[in-house]
C-alpha positions as CSV (number, residue, x, y, z in Angstrom):
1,X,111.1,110.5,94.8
2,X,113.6,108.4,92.7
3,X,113.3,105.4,90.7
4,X,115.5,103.7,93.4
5,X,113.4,104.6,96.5
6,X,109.9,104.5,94.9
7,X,110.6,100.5,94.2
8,X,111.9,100.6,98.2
9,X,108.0,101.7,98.7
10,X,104.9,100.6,99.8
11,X,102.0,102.7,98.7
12,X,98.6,102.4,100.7
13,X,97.0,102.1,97.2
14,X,97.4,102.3,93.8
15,X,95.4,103.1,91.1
16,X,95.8,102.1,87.5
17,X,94.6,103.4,84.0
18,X,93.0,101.2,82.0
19,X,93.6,101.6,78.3
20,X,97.5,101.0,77.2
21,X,98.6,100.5,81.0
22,X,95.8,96.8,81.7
23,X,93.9,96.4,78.1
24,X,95.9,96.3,75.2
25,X,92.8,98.7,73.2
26,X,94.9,101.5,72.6
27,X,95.1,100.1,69.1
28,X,91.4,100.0,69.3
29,X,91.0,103.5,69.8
30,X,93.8,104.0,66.9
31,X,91.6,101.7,64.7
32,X,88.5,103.6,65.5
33,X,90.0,106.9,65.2
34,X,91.1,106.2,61.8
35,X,88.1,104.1,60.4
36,X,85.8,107.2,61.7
37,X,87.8,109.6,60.1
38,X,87.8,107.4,56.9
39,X,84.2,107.3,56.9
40,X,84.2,111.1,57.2
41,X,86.7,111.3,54.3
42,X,89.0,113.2,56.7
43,X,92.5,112.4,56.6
44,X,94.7,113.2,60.2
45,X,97.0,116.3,60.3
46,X,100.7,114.4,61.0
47,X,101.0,113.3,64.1
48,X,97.7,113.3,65.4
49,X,97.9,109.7,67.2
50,X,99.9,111.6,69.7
51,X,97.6,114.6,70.2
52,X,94.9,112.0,70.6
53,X,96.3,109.5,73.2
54,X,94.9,109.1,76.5
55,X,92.1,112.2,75.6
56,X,88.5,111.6,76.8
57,X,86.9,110.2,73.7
58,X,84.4,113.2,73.7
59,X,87.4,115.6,73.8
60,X,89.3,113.2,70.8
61,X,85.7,113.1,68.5
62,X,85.9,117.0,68.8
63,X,89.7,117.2,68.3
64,X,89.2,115.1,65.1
65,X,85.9,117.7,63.7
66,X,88.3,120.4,64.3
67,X,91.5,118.9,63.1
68,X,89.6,118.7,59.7
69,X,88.2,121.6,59.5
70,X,84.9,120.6,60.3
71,X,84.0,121.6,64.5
72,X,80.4,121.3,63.8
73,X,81.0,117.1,63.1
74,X,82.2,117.0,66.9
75,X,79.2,115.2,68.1
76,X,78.5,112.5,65.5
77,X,82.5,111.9,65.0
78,X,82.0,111.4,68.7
79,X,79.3,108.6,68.7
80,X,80.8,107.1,65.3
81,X,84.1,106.7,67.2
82,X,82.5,105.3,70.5
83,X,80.7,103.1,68.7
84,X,84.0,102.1,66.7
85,X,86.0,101.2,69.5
86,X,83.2,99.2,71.5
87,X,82.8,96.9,68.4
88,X,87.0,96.5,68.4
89,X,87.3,96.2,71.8
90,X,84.3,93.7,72.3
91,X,85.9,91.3,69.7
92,X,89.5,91.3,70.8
93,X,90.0,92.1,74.6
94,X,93.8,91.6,75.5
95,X,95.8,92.5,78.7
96,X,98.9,94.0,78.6
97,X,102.4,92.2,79.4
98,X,102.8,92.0,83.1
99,X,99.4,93.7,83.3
100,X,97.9,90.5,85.2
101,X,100.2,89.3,87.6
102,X,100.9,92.8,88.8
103,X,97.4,93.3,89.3
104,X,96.8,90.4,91.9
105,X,100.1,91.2,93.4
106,X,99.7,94.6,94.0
107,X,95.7,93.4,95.3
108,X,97.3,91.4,98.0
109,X,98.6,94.4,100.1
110,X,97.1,97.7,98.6
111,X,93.3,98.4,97.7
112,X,93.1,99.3,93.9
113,X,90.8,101.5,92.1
114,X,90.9,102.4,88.1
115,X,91.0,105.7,86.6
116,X,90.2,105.9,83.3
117,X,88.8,108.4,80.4
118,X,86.8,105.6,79.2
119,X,83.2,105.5,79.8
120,X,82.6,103.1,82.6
121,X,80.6,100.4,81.2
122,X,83.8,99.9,78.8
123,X,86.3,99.7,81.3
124,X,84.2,97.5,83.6
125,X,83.6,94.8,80.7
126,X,86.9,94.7,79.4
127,X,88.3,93.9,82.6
128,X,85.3,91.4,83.5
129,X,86.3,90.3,80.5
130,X,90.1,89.4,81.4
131,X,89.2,88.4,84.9
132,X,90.7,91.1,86.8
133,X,87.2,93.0,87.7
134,X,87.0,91.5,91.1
135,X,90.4,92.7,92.3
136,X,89.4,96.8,92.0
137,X,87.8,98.4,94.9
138,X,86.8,101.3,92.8
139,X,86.2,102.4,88.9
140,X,86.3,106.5,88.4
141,X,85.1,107.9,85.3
142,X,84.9,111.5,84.0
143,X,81.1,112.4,84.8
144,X,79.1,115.8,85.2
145,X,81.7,116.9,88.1
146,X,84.7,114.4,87.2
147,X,86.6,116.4,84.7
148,X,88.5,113.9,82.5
149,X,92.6,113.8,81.9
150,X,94.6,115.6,81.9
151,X,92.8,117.2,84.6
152,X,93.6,115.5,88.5
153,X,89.8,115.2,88.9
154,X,89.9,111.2,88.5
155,X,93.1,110.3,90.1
156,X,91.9,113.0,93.0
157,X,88.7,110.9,93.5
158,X,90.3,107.4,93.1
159,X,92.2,108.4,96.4
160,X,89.6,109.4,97.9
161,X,87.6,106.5,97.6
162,X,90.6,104.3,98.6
163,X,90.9,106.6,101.8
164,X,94.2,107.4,101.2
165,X,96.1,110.9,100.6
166,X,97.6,111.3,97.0
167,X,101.0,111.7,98.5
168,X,100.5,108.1,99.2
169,X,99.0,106.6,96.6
170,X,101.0,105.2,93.4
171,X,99.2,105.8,90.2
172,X,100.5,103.7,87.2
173,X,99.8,105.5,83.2
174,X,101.0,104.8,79.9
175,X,100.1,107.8,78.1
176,X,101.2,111.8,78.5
177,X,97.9,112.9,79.3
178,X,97.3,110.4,82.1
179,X,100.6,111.1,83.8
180,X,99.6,114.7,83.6
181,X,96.6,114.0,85.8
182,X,98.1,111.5,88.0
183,X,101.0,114.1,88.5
184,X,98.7,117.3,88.9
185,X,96.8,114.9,91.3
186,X,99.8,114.2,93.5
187,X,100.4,110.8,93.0
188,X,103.8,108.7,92.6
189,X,103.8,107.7,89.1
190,X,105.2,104.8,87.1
191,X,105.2,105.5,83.7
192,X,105.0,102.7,81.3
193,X,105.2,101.7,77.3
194,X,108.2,103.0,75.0
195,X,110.3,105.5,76.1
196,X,108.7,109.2,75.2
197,X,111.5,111.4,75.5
198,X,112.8,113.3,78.6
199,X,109.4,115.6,78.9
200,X,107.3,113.0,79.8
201,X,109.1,111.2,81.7
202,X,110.3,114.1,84.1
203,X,106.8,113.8,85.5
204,X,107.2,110.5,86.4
205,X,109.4,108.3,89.2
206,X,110.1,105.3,87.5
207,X,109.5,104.8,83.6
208,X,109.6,101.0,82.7
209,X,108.6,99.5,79.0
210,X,106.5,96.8,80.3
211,X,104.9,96.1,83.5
212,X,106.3,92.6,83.3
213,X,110.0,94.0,83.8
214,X,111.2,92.3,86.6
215,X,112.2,95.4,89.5
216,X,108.0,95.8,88.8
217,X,107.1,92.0,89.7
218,X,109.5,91.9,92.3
219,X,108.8,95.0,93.8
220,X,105.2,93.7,94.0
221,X,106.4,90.3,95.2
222,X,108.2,91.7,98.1
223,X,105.4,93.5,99.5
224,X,103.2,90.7,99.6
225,X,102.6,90.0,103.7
226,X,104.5,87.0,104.0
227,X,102.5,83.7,105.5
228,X,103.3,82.8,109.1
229,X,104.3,79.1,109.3
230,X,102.6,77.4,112.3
């Protein structure tokens, strides 16, 4: 599917990450990443920000012990990190450009569901948090059977639980490792944030650099039933 006909489309749901695509926390998790490692008196291989976007946090706390050198730290580079980001996140919850209005647009004619890496107390209060908890049928987390991103295991059950097939569903990421899964999954994608270069993108149908663009807003607008004057 293009970019052309995907904004001629109406999914029967869509399902959005959280972190970097609604909350603006990926600088959270960049913050925490780097104070943890500081604390460790680690310092990041180059470009390491990359390798870690999007990445279950267990799966980054790991990457970070083996990155320096240390695998045996994965655990408590882990907790220090979680416990990082919550404190980050708590204190300064922002919503991405666009990231509102799209939301109750899109709630209008599709069920919604989140799919995130994040553990699910996190996403639920940041959204509570920027008053867009109420519009999401569904929250899926990675859990004993829920493999996390890049795997399709979330985007597979976010379907799922909105009843519809992935074919039809419209999953919206910011990072490589969520399009990955949403991709994998079957889902449509629209890719947002700066552009990453052609290899990225190729997974997705439509790459825009802010949800606020207007062929997004509109796109939601005109799929908004349309009130019947009596």
């Amino acid at each position: 599917m293009t970019s052309h006909r995907i904004l001629s489309w109406t999914p029967a749901a869509v399902v959005f990450d959280c972190d970097g695509t609604l909350m603006d926390t990926e600088r959270h998790w960049q913050d925490a990443r780097e104070i943890t490692l500081e604390e460790f008196g680690f310092t990041p291989d180059p470009g390491f920000a990359d390798r870690a976007k999007g990445l279950h946090y267990t799966e980054c706390g790991h990457l970070m012990a083996r990155e320096a050198g240390h695998p045996e730290l994965g655990d408590d580079l882990t907790t220090r990190l979680l416990r990082h980001f919550r404190t980050l996140a708590a204190g300064h919850p922002v919503t991405m450009p666009g990231a509102r209005e799209l939301v109750v647009a899109v709630s209008k004619f599709a069920p919604l569901a989140v799919a995130s890496n994040c553990p699910k107390e996190v996403v639920e209060a940041s959204l509570a948090t920027a008053g867009l908890l109420s519009h999401f049928d569904h929250i899926v987390v990675p859990d004993d059977v829920i493999r996390p991103k890049p795997h399709p295991d979330v985007y597979l059950t976010a379907a799922r639980q909105c009843g519809t097939a992935p074919a039809d569903t419209l999953a919206v990421e910011d990072s490589h490792c969520g399009i990955q899964s949403a991709a994998r999954a079957g889902l449509r994608v629209i890719g947002v944030g700066p552009w990453p270069g052609e290899q990225i993108t190729a997974l997705v149908d439509l790459w825009v650099r802010s949800l606020d663009e207007p062929r997004v807003s509109g796109w939601a607008g005109n799929r908004i039933p349309r009130q019947v004057s009596r």
